[in-house]
C-alpha positions as CSV (number, residue, x, y, z in Angstrom):
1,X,0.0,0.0,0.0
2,X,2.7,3.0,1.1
3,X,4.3,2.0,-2.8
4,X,1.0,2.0,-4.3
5,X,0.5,5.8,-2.5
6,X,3.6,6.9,-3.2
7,X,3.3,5.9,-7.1
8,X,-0.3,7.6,-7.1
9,X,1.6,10.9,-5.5
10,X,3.9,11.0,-8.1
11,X,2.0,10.5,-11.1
12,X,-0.3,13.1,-9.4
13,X,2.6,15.6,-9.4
14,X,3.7,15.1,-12.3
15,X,0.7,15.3,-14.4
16,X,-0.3,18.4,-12.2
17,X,3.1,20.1,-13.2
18,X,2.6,18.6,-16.7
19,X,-0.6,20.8,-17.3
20,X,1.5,23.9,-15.8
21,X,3.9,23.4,-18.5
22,X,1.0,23.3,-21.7
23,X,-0.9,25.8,-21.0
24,X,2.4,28.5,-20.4
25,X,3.4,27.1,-23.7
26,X,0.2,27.6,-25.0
27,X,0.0,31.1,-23.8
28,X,3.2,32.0,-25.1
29,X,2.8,30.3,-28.9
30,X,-0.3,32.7,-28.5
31,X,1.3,35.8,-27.2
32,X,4.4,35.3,-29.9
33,X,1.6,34.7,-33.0
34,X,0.2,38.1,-31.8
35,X,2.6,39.8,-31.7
36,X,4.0,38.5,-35.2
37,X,0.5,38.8,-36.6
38,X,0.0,42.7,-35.0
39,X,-1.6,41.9,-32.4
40,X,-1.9,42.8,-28.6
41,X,0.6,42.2,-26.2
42,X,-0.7,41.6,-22.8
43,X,2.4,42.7,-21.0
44,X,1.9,45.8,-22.5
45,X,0.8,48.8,-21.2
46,X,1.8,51.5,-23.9
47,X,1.3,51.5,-27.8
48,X,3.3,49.7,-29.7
49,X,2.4,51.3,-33.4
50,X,5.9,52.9,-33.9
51,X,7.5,49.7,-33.2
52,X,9.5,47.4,-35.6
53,X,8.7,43.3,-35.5
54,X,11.8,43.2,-34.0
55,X,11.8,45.5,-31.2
56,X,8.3,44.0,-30.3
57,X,9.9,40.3,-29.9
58,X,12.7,42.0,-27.8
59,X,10.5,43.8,-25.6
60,X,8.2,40.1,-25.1
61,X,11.0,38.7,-23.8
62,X,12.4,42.0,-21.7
63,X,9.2,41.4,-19.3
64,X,9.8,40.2,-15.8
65,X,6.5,38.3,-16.6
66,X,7.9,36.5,-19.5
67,X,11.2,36.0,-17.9
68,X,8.8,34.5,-15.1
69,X,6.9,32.3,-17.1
70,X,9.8,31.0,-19.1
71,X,11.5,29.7,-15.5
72,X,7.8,28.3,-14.8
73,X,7.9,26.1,-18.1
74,X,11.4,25.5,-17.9
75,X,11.2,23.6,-14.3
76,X,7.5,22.3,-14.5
77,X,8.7,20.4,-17.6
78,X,11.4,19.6,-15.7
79,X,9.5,18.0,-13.3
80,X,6.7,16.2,-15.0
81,X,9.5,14.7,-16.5
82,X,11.5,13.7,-13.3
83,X,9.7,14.8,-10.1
84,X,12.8,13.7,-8.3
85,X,15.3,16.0,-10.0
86,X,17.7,18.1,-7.8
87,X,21.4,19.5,-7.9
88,X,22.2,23.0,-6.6
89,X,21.3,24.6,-10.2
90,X,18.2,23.4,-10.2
91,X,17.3,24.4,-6.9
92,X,18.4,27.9,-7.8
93,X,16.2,27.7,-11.2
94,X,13.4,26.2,-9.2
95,X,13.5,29.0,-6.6
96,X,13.5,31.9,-9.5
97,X,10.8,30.2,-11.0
98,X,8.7,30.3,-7.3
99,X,9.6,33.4,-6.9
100,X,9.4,35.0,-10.5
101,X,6.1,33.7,-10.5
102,X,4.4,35.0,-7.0
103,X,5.7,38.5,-8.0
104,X,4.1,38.4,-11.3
105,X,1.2,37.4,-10.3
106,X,0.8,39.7,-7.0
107,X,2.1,42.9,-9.4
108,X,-0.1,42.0,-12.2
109,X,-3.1,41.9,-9.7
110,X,-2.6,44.6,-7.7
111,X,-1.1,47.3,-10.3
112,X,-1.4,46.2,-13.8
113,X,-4.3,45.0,-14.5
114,X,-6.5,47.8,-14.6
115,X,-4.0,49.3,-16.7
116,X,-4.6,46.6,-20.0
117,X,-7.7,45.0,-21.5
118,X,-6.8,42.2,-23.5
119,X,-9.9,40.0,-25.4
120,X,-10.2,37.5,-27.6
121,X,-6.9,35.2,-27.7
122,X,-4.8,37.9,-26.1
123,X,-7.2,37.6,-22.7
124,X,-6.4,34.1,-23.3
125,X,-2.8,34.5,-23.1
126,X,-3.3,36.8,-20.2
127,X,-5.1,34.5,-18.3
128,X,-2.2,31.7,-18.8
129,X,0.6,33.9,-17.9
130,X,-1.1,36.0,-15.0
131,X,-3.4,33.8,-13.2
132,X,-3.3,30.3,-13.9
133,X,0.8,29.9,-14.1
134,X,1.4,31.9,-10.6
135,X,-1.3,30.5,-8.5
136,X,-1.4,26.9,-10.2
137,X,2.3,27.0,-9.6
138,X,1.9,28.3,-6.1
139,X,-0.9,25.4,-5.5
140,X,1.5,22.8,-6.9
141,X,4.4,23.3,-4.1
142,X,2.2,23.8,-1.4
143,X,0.7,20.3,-2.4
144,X,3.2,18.1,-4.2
145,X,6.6,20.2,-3.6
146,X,9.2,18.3,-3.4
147,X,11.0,19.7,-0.8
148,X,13.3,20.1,1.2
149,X,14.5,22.0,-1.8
150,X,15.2,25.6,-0.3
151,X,17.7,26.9,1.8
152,X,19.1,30.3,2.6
153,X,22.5,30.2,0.1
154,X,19.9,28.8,-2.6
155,X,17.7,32.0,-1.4
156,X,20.7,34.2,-2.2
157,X,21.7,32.8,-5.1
158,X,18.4,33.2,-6.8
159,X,18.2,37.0,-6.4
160,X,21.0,37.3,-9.0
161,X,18.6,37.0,-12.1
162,X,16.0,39.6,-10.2
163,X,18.9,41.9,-10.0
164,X,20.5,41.5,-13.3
165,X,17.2,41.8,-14.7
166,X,16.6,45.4,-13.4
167,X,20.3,45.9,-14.2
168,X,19.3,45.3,-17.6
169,X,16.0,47.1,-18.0
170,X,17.4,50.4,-16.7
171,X,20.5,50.3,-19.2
172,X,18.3,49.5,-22.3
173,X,16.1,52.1,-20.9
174,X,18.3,54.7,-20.8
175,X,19.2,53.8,-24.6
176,X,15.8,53.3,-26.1
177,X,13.7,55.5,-23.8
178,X,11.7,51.6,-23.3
179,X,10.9,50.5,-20.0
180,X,8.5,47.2,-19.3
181,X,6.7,48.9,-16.8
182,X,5.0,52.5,-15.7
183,X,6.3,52.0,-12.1
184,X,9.7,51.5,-14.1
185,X,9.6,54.5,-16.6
186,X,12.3,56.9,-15.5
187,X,11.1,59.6,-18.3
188,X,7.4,59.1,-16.8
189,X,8.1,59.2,-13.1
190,X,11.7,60.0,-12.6
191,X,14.9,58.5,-11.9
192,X,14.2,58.3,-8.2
193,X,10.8,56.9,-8.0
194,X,12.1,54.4,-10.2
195,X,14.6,53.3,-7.7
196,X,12.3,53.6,-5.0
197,X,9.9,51.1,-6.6
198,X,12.7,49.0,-7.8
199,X,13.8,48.4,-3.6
200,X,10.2,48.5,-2.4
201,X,9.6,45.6,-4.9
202,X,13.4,43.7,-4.1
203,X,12.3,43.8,-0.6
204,X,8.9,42.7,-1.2
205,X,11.0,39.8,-2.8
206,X,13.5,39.1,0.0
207,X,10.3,38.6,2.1
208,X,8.4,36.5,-0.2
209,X,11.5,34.4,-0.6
210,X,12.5,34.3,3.1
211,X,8.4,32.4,3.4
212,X,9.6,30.0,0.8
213,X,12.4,29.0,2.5
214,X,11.0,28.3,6.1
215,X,7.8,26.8,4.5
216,X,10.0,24.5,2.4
217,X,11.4,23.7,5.8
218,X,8.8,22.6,7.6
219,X,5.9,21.9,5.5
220,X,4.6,18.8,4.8
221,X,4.4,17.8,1.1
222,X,3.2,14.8,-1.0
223,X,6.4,14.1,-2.6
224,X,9.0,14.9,0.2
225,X,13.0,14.3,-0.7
226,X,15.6,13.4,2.3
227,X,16.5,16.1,4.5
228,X,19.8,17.5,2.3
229,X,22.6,20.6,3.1
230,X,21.6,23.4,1.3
């Protein structure tokens, strides 16, 4: 009976992180057809008239939200493949993805949302990427985990893609006057508030990531590993 549960559990996780993984793929074939077809992107909150096919695919994939959703199919892939898979890289990737996600999904609620309105397929895309990927991914480690999988140097670790990613947007922002987001725009808010946001947001991070780590601790989980050093 316990290898009989413990086969179910898996096969439960898996498919559960297998579904994760289609329909992020789906919204992103969708989102990458619109915007090659001139249609809407939902990350965006600004016209997009004046901007070449190119520019438009580089900007897709400039989004923290993309970038999010990218970890997300990356590791759920991962682990409907192998719900067992582990090594200090993926732990790191794992973590970004968790993390990535949570933020994407708590910004997009709270501060962009009234600021787009996607229909047709682009509200379909919208509703992969900004509500079914964060809180189905959420869902997913509370329930199946597996953990232990966090610890405080993996914690660490997985802040440098956050950081070189805002590294990144406020150097090709200062080039090409583009920034993903309003909260971002130095020529529409300033320099400062920019900043300001940018910490306010890390922080909001650190915390977020901190919960991970002690949850991953001391919850229990469907699929749970042997305790390992972080």
């Amino acid at each position: 009976m316990p290898e009989q549960t413990s086969t179910a559990r898996v096969t439960a996780a898996r498919l559960w992180f297998g579904a994760i993984a289609v329909i992020v793929f789906a919204a992103l074939v969708v989102q990458i057809v619109l915007v090659f077809t001139g249609g809407q992107d939902v990350n965006s909150t600004q016209p997009q008239g004046n901007q070449s096919l190119g520019e438009k695919f580089v900007n897709l994939f400039s989004y923290f939200t993309i970038q999010s959703n990218l970890f997300v199919l990356g590791t759920s892939t991962a682990l409907a493949l192998n719900i067992h898979r582990d090594g200090r890289l993926w732990r790191i990737l794992r973590m970004d993805a968790m993390l990535g996600i949570i933020i994407t999904g708590i910004v997009y609620d709270f501060v962009l949302a009234q600021l787009v309105h996607p229909t047709g397929w682009a509200l379909a895309a919208t509703i992969g990427f900004h509500y079914i990927s964060p809180w189905a991914t959420v869902l997913g480690w509370l329930i199946f985990g597996p953990r232990p999988r966090m610890g405080w140097k993996t914690m660490a670790l997985a802040f440098v893609w956050p950081i070189a990613w805002l590294l990144y947007t406020f150097i090709r922002g200062a080039i090409t006057g583009w920034y993903p987001y309003p909260f971002l725009d130095v020529d529409l808010i300033g320099f400062a508030d920019s900043v300001r946001n940018s910490a306010v947001i890390l922080l909001v991070a650190i915390g977020i990531a901190a919960v991970l780590v002690v949850l991953d601790k001391r919850m229990p989980a469907l699929v749970r590993e042997p305790v390992t050093r972080d």
